[in-house]
C-alpha atoms as an extended CHARMM CRD file, in Angstrom:
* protein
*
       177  EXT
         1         1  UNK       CA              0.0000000000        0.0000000000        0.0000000000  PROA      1               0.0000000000
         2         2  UNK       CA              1.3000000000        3.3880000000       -0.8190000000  PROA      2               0.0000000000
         3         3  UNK       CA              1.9400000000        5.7760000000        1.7690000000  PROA      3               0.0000000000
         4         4  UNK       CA              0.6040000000        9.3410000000        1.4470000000  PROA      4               0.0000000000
         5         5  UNK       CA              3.2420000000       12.1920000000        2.4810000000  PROA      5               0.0000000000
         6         6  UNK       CA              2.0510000000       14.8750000000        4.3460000000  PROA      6               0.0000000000
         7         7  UNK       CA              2.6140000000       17.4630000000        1.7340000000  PROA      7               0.0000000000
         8         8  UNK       CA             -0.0490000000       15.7060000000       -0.4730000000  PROA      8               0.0000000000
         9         9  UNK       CA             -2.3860000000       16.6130000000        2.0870000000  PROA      9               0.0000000000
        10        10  UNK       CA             -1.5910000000       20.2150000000        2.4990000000  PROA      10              0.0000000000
        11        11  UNK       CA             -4.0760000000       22.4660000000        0.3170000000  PROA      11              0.0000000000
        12        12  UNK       CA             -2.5790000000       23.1250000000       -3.0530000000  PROA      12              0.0000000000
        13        13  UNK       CA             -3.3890000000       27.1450000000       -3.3680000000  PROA      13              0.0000000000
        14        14  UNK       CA             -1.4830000000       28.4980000000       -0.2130000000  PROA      14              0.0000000000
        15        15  UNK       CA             -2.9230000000       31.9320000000       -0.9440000000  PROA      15              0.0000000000
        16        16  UNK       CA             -5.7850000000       32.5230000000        1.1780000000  PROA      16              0.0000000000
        17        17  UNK       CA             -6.5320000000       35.9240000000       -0.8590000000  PROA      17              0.0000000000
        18        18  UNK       CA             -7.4970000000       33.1010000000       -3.8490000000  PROA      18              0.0000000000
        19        19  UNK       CA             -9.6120000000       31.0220000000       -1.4170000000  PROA      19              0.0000000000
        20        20  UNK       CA            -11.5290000000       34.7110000000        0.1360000000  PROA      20              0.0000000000
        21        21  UNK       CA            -11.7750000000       35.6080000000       -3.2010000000  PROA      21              0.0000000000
        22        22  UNK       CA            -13.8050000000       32.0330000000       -3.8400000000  PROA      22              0.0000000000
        23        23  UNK       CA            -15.4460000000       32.3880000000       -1.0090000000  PROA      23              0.0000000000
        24        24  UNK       CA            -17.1210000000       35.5780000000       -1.5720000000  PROA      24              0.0000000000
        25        25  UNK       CA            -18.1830000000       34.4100000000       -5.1060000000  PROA      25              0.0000000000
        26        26  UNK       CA            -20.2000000000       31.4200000000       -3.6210000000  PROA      26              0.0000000000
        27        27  UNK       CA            -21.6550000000       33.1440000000       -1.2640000000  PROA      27              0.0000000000
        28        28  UNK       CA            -22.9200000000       35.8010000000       -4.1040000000  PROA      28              0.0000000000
        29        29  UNK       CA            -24.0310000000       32.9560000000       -5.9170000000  PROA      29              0.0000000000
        30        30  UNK       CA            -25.8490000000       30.9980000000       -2.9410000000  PROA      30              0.0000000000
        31        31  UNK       CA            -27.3570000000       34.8240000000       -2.3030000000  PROA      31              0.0000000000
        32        32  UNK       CA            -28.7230000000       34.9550000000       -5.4100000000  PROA      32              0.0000000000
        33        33  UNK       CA            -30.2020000000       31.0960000000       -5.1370000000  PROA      33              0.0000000000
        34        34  UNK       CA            -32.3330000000       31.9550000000       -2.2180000000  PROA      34              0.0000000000
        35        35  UNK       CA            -34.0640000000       34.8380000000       -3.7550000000  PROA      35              0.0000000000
        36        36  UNK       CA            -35.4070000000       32.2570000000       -6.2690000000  PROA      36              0.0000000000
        37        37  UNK       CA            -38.9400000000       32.2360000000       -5.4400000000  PROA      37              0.0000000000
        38        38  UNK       CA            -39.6420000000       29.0060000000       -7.4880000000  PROA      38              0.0000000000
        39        39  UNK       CA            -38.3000000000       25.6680000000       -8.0070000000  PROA      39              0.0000000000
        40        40  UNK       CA            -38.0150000000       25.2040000000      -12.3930000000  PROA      40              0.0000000000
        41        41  UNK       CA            -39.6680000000       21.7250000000      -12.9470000000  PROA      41              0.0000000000
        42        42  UNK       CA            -36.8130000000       21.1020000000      -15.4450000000  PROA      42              0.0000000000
        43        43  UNK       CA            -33.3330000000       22.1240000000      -16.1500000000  PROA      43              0.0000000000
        44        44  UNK       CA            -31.7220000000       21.5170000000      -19.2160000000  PROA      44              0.0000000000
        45        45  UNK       CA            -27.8410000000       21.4160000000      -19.1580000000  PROA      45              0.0000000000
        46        46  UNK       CA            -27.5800000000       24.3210000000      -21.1000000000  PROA      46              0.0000000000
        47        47  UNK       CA            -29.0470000000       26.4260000000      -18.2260000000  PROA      47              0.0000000000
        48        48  UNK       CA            -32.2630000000       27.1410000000      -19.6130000000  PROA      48              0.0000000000
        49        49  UNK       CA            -35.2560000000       26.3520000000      -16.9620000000  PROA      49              0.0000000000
        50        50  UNK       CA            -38.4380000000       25.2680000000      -17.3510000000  PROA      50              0.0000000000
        51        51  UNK       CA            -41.5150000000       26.2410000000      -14.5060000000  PROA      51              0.0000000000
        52        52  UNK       CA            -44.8500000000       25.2960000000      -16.2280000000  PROA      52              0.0000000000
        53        53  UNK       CA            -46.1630000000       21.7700000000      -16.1840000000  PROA      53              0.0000000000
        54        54  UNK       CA            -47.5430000000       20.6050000000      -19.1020000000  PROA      54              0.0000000000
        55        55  UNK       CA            -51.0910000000       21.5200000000      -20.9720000000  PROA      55              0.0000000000
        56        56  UNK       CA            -53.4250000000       24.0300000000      -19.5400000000  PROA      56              0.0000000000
        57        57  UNK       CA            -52.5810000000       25.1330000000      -16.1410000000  PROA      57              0.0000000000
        58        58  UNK       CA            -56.3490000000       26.5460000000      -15.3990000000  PROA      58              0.0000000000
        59        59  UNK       CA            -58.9960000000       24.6790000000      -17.6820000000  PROA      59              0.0000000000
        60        60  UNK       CA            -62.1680000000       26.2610000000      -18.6660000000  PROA      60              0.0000000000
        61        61  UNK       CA            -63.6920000000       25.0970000000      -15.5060000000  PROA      61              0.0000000000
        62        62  UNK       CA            -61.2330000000       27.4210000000      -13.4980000000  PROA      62              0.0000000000
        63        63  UNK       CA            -59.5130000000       24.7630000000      -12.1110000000  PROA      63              0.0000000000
        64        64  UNK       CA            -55.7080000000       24.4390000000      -11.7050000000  PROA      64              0.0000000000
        65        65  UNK       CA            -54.3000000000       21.6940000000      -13.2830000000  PROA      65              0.0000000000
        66        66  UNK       CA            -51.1740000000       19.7980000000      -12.1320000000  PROA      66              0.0000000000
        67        67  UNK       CA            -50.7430000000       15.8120000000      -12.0960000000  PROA      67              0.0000000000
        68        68  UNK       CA            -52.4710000000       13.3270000000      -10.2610000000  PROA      68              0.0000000000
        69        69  UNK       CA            -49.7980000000       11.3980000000       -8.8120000000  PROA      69              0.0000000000
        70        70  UNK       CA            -51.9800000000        9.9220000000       -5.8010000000  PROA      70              0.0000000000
        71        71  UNK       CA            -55.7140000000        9.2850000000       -6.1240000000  PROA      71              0.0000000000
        72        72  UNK       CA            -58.6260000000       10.4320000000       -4.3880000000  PROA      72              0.0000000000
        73        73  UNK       CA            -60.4160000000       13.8730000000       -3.7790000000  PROA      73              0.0000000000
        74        74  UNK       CA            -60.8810000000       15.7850000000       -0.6670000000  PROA      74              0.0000000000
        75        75  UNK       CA            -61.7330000000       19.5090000000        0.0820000000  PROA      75              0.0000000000
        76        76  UNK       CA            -60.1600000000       21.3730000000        3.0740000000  PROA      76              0.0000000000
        77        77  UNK       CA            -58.1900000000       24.7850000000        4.1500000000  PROA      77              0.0000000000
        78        78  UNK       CA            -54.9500000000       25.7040000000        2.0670000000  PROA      78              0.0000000000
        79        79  UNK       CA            -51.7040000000       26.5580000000        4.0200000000  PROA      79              0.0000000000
        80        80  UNK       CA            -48.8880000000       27.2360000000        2.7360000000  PROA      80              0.0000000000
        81        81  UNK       CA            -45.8600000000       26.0650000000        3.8570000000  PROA      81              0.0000000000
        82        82  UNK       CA            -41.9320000000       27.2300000000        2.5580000000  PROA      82              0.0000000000
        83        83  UNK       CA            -40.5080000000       25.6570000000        5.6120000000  PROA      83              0.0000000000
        84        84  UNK       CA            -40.9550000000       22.3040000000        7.3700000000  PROA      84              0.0000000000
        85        85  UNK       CA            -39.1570000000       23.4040000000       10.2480000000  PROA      85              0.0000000000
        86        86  UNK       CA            -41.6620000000       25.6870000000       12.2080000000  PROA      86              0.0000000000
        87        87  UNK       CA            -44.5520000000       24.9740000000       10.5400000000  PROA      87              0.0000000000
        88        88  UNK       CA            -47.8170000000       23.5800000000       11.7280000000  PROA      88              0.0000000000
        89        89  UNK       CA            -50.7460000000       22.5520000000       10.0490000000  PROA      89              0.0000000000
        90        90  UNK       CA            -54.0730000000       21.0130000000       11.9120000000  PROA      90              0.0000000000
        91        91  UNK       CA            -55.5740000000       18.2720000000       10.9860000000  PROA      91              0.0000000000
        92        92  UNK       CA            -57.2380000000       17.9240000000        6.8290000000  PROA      92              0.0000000000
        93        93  UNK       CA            -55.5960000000       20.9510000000        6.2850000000  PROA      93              0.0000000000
        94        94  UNK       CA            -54.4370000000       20.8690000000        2.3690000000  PROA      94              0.0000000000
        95        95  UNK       CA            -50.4180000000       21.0330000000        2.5130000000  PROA      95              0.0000000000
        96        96  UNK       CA            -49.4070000000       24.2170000000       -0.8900000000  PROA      96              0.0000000000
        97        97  UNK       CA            -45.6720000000       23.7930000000       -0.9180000000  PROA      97              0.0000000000
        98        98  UNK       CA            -42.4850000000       23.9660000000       -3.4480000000  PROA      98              0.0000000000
        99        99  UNK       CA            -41.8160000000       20.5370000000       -2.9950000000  PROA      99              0.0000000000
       100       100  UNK       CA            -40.2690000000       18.0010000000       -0.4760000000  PROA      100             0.0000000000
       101       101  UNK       CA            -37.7890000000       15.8100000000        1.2960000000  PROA      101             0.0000000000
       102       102  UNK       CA            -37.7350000000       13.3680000000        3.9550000000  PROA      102             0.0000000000
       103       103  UNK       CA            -38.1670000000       16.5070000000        6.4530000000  PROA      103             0.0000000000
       104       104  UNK       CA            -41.3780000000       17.1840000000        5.3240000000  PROA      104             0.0000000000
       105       105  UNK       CA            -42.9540000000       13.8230000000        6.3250000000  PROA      105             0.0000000000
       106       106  UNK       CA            -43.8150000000       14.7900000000        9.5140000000  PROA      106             0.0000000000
       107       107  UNK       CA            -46.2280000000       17.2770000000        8.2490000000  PROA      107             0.0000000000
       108       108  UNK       CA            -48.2200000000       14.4770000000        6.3970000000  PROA      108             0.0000000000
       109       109  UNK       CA            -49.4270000000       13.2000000000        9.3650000000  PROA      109             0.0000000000
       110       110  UNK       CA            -51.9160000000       16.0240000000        9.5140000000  PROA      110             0.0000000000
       111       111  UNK       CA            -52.2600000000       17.3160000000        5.7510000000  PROA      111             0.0000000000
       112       112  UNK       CA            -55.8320000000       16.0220000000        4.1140000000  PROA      112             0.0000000000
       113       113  UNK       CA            -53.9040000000       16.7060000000        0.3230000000  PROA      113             0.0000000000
       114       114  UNK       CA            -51.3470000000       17.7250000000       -1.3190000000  PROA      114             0.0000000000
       115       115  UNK       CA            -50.0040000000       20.1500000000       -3.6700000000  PROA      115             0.0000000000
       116       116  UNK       CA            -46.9420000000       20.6340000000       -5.2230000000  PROA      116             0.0000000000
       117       117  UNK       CA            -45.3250000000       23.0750000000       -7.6700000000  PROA      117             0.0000000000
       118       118  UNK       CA            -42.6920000000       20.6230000000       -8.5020000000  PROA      118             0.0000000000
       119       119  UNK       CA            -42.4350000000       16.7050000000       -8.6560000000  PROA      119             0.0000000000
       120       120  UNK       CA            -43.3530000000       13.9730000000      -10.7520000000  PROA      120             0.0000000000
       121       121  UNK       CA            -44.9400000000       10.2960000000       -9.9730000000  PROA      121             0.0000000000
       122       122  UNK       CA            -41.7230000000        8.8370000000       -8.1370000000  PROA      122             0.0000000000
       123       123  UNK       CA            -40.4610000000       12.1100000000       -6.7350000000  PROA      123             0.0000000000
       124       124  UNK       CA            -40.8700000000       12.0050000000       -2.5520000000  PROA      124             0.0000000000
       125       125  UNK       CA            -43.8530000000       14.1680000000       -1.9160000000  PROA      125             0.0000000000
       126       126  UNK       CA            -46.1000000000       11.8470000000       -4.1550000000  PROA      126             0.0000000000
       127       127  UNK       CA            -44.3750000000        8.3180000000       -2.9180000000  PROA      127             0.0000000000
       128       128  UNK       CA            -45.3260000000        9.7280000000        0.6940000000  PROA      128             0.0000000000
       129       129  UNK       CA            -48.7040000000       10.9340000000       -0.2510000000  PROA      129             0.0000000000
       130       130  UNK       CA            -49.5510000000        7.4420000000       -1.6860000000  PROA      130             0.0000000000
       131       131  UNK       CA            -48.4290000000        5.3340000000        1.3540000000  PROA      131             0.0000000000
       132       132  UNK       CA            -50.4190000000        7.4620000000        3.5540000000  PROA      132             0.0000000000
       133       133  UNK       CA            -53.4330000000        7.6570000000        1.4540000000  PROA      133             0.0000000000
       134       134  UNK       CA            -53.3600000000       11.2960000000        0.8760000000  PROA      134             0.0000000000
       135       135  UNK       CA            -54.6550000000       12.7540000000       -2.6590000000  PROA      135             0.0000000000
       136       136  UNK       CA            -52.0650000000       14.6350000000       -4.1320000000  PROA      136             0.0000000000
       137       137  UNK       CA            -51.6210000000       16.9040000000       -7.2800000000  PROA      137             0.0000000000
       138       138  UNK       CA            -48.0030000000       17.8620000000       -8.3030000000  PROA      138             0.0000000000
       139       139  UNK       CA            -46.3540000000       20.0220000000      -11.0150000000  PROA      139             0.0000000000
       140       140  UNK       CA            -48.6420000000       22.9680000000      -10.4790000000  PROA      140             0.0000000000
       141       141  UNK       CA            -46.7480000000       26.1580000000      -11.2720000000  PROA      141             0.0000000000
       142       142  UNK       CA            -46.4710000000       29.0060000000       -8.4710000000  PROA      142             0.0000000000
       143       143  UNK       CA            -49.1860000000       26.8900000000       -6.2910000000  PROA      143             0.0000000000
       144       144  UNK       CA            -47.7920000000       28.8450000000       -3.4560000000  PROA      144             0.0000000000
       145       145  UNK       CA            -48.4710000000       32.0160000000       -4.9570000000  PROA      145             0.0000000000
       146       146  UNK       CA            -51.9170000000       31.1600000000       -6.9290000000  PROA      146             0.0000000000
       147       147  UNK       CA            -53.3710000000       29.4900000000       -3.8700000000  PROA      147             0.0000000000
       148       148  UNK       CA            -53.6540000000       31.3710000000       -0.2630000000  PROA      148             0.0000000000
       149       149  UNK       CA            -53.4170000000       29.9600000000        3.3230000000  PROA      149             0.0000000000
       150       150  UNK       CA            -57.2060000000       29.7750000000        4.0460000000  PROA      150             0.0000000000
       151       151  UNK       CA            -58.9610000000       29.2320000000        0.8070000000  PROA      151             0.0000000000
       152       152  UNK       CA            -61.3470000000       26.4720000000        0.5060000000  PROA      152             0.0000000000
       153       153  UNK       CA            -60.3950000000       24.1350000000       -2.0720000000  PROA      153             0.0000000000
       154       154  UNK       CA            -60.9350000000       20.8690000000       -3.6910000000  PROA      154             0.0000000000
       155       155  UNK       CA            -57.6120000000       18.4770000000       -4.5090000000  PROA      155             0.0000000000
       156       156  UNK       CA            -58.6640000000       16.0260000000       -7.1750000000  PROA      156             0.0000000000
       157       157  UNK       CA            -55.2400000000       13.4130000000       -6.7780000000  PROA      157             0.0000000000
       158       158  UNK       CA            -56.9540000000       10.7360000000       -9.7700000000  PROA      158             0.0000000000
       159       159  UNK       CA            -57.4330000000       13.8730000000      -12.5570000000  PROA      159             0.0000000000
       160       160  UNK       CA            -55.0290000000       16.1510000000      -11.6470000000  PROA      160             0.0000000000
       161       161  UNK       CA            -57.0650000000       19.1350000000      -10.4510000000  PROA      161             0.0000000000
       162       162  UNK       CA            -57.3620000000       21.6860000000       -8.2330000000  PROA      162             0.0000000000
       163       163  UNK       CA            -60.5730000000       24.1330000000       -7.9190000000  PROA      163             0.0000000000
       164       164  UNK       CA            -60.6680000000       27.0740000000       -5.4670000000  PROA      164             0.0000000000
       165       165  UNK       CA            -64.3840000000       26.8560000000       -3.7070000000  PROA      165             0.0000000000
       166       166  UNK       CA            -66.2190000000       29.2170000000       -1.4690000000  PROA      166             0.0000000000
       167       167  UNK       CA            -65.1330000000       29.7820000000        1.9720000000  PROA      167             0.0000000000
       168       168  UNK       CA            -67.4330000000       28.1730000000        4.4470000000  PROA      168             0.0000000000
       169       169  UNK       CA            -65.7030000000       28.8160000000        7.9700000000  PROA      169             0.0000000000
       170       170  UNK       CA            -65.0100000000       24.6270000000        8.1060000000  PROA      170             0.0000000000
       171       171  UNK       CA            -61.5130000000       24.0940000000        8.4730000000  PROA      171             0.0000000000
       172       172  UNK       CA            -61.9020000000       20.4940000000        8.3060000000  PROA      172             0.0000000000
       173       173  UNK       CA            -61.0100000000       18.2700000000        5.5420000000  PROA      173             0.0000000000
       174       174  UNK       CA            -64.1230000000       16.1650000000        3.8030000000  PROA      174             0.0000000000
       175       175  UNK       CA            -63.1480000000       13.3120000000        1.7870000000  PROA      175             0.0000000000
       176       176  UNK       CA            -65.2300000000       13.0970000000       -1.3120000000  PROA      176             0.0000000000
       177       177  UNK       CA            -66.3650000000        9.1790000000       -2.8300000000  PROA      177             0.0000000000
């Protein structure tokens, strides 16, 4: 086995001016990356981003349209939700949110649907949504800027739609047939 000397471990650019300098251009560039206020649904490698979903995204019903990645239909309360971390949502409320990651999960304990602006049929969010039963509509673009914490709406997880509907003052969730 060949030894390693300790001068192959030593950083190769001894200037720390070229490292501050690297440094301060990441962090520009991370700045920059937070301000994005939506996930694309596709990158291609030549930078160019895509956000809509395919077809319509409100049909002549007035119904967003995303796609159904787990079946079923329930109405409830929107909320929102950027951030897993501190958020809270009671019970049938419908979880709005960029997308998500194993630290989202908790959340689905509570959420009567789900929608997405980003995801497909395999992506977490939708796997999650299916093992727990939970109709779920992905792919819709800016769903957490077309749709409001406290709107009324219906999530139809088997077509793909979502359809704001007068408020009622129930914040429960009703699951439809």
């Amino acid at each position: 086995m060949r030894e390693v000397g300790a001068d192959r471990l030593k950083p190769r650019h001894r200037d720390t001016g070229q490292w501050r300098a690297l440094v301060a251009e990441r962090r520009q560039v991370y700045g920059r990356e937070k301000l994005r206020r939506q996930i694309p649904r596709l990158m291609l490698s030549d930078g160019r981003a895509f956000y809509e979903g395919l077809g319509a995204q409100v049909d002549s019903e007035g119904a967003i349209n995303g796609s159904p990645v787990s079946p079923g239909v329930v109405e409830g309360m929107v909320r929102v939700v950027l951030d897993p971390r501190n958020a809270q949502l009671a019970l049938g409320e419908i979880l709005v949110c960029p997308g998500t990651d194993p630290s989202w999960t908790p959340l689905f304990l509570a959420a009567g649907g789900l929608v997405m602006e980003v995801g497909g049929l395999m992506t977490h969010g939708s796997v999650v949504a299916r093992e727990y039963g939970i109709p779920a509509v992905v792919g819709v673009n800016e769903a957490t800027t077309r749709l409001k914490t406290g709107q009324r709406v219906r999530v139809d997880g088997t077509r793909g739609r979502i359809v704001v509907l007068p408020s009622t003052g129930s914040g429960s969730a009703v699951v439809m047939g």
